[in-house]
C-alpha positions in Angstrom: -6.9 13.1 3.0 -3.1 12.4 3.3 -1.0 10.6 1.4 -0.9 6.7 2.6 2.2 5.2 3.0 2.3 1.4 2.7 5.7 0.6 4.0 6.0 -0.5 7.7 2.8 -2.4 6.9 4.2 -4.2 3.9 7.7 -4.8 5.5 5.7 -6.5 8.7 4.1 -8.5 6.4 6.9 -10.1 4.6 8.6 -10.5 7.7 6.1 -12.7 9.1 5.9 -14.7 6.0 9.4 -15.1 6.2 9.0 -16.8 8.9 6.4 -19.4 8.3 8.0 -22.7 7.5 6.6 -25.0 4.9 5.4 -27.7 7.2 2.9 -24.9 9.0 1.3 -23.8 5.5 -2.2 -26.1 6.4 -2.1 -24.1 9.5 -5.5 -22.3 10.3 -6.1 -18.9 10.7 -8.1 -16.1 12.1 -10.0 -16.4 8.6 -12.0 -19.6 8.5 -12.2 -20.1 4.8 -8.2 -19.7 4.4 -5.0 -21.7 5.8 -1.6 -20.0 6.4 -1.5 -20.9 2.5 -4.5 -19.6 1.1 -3.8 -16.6 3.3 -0.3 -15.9 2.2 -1.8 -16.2 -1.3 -4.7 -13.8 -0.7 -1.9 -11.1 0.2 -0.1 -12.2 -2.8 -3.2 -11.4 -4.8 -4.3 -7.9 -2.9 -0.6 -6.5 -3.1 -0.9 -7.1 -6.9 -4.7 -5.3 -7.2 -4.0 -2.4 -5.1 -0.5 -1.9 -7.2 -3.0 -1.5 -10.6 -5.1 0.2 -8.5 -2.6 3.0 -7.3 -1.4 2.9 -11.2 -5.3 2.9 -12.4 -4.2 0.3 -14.6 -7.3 -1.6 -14.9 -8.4 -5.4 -15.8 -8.5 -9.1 -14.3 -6.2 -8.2 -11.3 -8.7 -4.9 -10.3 -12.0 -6.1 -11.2 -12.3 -9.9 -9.9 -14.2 -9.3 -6.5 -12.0 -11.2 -3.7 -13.2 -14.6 -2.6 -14.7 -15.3 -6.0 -12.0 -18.3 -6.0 -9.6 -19.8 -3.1 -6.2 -18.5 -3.7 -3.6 -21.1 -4.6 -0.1 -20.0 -3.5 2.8 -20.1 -6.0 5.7 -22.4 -5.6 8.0 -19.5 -6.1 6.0 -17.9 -3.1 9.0 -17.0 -1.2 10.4 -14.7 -3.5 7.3 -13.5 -5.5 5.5 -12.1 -2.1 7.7 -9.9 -0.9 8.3 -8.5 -4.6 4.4 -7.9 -4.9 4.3 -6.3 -1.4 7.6 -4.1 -2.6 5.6 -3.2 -5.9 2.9 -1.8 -4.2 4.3 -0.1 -1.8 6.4 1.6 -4.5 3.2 1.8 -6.7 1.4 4.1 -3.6 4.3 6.3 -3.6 4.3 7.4 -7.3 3.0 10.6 -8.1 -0.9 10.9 -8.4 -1.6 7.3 -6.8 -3.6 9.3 -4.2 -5.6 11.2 -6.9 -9.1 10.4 -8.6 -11.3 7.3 -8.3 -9.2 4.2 -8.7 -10.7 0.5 -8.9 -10.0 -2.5 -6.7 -11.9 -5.7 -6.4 -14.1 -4.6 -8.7 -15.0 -1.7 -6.3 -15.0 2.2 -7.3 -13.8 4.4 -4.8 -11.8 7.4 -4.3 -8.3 6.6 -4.5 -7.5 7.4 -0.9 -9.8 5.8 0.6 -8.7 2.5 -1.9 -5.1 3.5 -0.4 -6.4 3.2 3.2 -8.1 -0.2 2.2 -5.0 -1.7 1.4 -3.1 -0.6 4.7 -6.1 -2.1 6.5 -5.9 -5.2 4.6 -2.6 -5.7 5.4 -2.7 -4.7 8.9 -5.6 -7.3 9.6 -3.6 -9.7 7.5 -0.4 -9.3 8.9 -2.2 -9.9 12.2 -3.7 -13.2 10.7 -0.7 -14.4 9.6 1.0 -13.2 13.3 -1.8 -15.2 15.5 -1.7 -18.1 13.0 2.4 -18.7 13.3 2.3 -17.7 17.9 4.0 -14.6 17.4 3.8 -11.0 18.3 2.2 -8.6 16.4 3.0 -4.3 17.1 1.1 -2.1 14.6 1.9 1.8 15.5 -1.0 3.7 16.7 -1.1 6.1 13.4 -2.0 3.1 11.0 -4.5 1.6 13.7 -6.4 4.7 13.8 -6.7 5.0 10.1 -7.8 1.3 10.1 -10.4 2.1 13.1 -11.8 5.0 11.0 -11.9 3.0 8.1 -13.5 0.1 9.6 -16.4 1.6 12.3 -19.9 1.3 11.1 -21.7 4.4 10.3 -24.4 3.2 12.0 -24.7 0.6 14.7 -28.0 -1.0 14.0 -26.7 -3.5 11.8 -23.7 -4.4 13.4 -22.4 -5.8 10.2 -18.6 -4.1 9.4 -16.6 -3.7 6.3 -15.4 -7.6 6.4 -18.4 -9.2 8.0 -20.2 -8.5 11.6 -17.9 -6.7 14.4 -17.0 -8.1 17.0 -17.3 -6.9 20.3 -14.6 -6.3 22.7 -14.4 -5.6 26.0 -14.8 -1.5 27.4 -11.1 -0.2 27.6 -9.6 -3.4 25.3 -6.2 -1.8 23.6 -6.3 -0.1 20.4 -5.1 -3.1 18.4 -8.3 -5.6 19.4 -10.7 -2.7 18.9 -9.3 -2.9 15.8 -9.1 -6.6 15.0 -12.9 -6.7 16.4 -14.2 -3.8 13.9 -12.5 -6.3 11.0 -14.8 -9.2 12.0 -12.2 -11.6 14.1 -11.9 -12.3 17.6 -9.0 -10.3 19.1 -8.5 -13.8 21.5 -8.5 -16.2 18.8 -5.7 -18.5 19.2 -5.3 -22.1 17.0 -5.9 -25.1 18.0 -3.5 -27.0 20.1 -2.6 -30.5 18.6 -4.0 -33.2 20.6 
């Protein structure tokens, strides 16, 4: 496999939380257990495991399984996110990252494939965070098709995907929602309008 490279999705990512103001952090989002809050967290979080991961540099921050807590979000937030998000993007760039088995979420796995995890995680949360806040969202077609390779079933009896059961889009849908549907959330998803 080739080397990942984590920047564009990283600097997408910290754009968009950038731009969230603090009155819109009990916004909802594509993910029904998290706001914009416990979202932003939950990157937080993931930029830090896959950082030890790439390291192999193993403990609490590598082997808690995600979603065994909500994420509470830092009130330094704004400044320790996009330093996490730098870190690992550094961390997946260091010699030997790509090499071996490495450990994330308390999950073995080759460290490539743990490498394409993270760009998946934060191409489907940087799309989160993007429907959640009503803006756009462009994802080049390179790191959607590792995320589509990543993310179709082997099979599809089950119809159950790497982040809970696919969802179907229409024949011919673009790239990006074939994506967004193989990570368990409804390319159309749109919040709420206040009433």
């Amino acid at each position: 496999m080739e080397p990942i490279d984590l920047g564009a999705a990283a600097e997408r990512v910290a754009r968009l939380a950038e731009g969230i103001a603090d009155e819109r952090l009990g916004d909802p989002t594509p993910c029904p257990e998290y706001a914009v809050r416990e979202l932003l967290a939950h990157v937080a979080g993931l930029s830090t495991a896959f950082r030890d991961a790439a390291r192999k540099r193993f403990g609490p921050t590598t082997d808690t399984p995600p979603g065994s807590s909500l994420p509470v979000l830092p009130d330094d937030w704004r400044t320790a996110l996009p330093e996490a998000l730098d870190e690992l993007v550094t961390a997946w760039r260091e010699p030997g990252a790509g090499e071996g088995n490495t450990r994330a979420g308390g999950i073995e796995l080759p460290a490539p494939v743990m490498g394409r995890i993270a760009l998946d995680e934060l191409l489907l949360h940087g799309w989160d965070l993007a429907r959640a806040s009503g803006r756009t969202y462009e994802v080049s077609e390179e790191e959607l098709r590792v995320s589509e390779a990543l993310l179709t079933p082997a099979d599809d009896v089950s119809g159950e995907g790497f982040f809970g059961p696919v969802v179907a889009v229409p024949e011919g849908a673009p790239l990006l929602d074939r994506v967004i549907g193989l990570g368990g959330r409804r390319p159309d998803w749109r919040p709420a309008r206040p009433r």
